[in-house]
N, C-alpha and C positions, 0 to 999 in steps of 0.2 A: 504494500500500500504506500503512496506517496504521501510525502513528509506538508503535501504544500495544502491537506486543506487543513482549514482555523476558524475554531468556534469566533465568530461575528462574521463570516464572508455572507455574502447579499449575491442574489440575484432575481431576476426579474426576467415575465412573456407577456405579451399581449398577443391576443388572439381575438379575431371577430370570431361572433358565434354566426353559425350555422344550421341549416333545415339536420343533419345528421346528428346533431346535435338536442336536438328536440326531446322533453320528458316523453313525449307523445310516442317517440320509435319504445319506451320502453314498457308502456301501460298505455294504450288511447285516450282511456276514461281520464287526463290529467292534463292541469293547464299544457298549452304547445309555447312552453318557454326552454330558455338552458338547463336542460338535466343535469343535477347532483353526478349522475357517474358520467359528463363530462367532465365535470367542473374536480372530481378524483382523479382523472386524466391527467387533467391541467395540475395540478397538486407534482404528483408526479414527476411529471416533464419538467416543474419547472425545479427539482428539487435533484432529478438525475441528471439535469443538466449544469446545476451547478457544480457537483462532482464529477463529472466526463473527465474533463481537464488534468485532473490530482489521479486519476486510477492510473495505477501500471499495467503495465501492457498483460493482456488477459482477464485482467478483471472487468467489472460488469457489477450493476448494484441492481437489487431488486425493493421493493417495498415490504416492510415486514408489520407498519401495523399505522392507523391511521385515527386521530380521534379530528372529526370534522362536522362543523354546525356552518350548514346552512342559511345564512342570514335573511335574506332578498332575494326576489324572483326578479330574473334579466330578460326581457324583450328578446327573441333570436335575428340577427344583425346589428347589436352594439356589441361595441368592445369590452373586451376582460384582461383583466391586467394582476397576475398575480408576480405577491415578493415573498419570497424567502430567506429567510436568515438559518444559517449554519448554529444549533443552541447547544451539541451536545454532541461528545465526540469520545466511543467509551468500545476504545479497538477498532473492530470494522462495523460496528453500530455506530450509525450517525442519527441526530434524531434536527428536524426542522421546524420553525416557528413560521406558517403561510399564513400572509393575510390574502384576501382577493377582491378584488374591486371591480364595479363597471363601469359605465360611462358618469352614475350618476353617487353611485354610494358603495361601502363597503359589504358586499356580500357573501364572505365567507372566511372564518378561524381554523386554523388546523395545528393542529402538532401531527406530524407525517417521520415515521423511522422508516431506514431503510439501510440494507447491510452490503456490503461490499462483496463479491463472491468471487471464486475464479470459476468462470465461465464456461472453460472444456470441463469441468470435472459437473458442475451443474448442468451442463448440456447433455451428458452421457446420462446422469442418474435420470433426467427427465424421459431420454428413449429409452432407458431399461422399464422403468412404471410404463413408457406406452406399449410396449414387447409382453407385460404381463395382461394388459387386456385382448390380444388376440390370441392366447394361448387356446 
């Protein structure tokens, strides 16, 4: 693991929202605004992408646990703009403080972990588990 990330490093995405994006693809009966499991997406992305940078070669992070509230429902075609701060740093658990904003207010808090892996050795156990369901 590389020496270069540090608890206070910041990053930031904006992203218009989109019809694929809609709670509607995921239940119909509910508003057609920005779904929650984009807006997890967005968490995500913007929290492995602050770490891309510091992994050493092979590694690869995944998410291992997320606590996230919802604030505000977003129109689909404004913008979303989520920041992350680097809060905790304990091995290859890293863990993130997200806020996310839209065009108009802040619409979501998160505390978002996620652990550092090496990637061939995580990719092999993922096709052994798929190898036991075509037995």
């Amino acid at each position: 693991m590389s020496q270069g990330l540090k608890v206070g490093m910041t990053h930031s995405v904006e992203r218009t929202t989109t019809k694929d994006m809609s709670a509607q693809l995921v239940y119909p009966h509910v508003p057609d605004v920005y779904a929650t499991r984009a807006m997890v997406g967005h968490v995500e992305e913007v929290c492995a992408d602050l770490m891309l940078p510091h992994l050493a070669e092979g590694e690869q992070s995944v998410g291992i646990g997320m606590n996230f509230k919802h604030m505000a429902a977003t129109p689909l075609g404004m913008k979303v703009r989520y920041e992350a701060t680097l809060t905790a740093i304990e091995g290859k658990k890293l863990t993130f403080q997200v806020e996310g904003f839209d065009e108009v207010e802040k619409i979501a808090e998160v505390t978002h972990e996620r652990f550092i892996i090496n990637a061939a050795k995580f990719n092999a156990r993922s096709v052994d588990k798929a190898k036991k369901m075509s037995k």
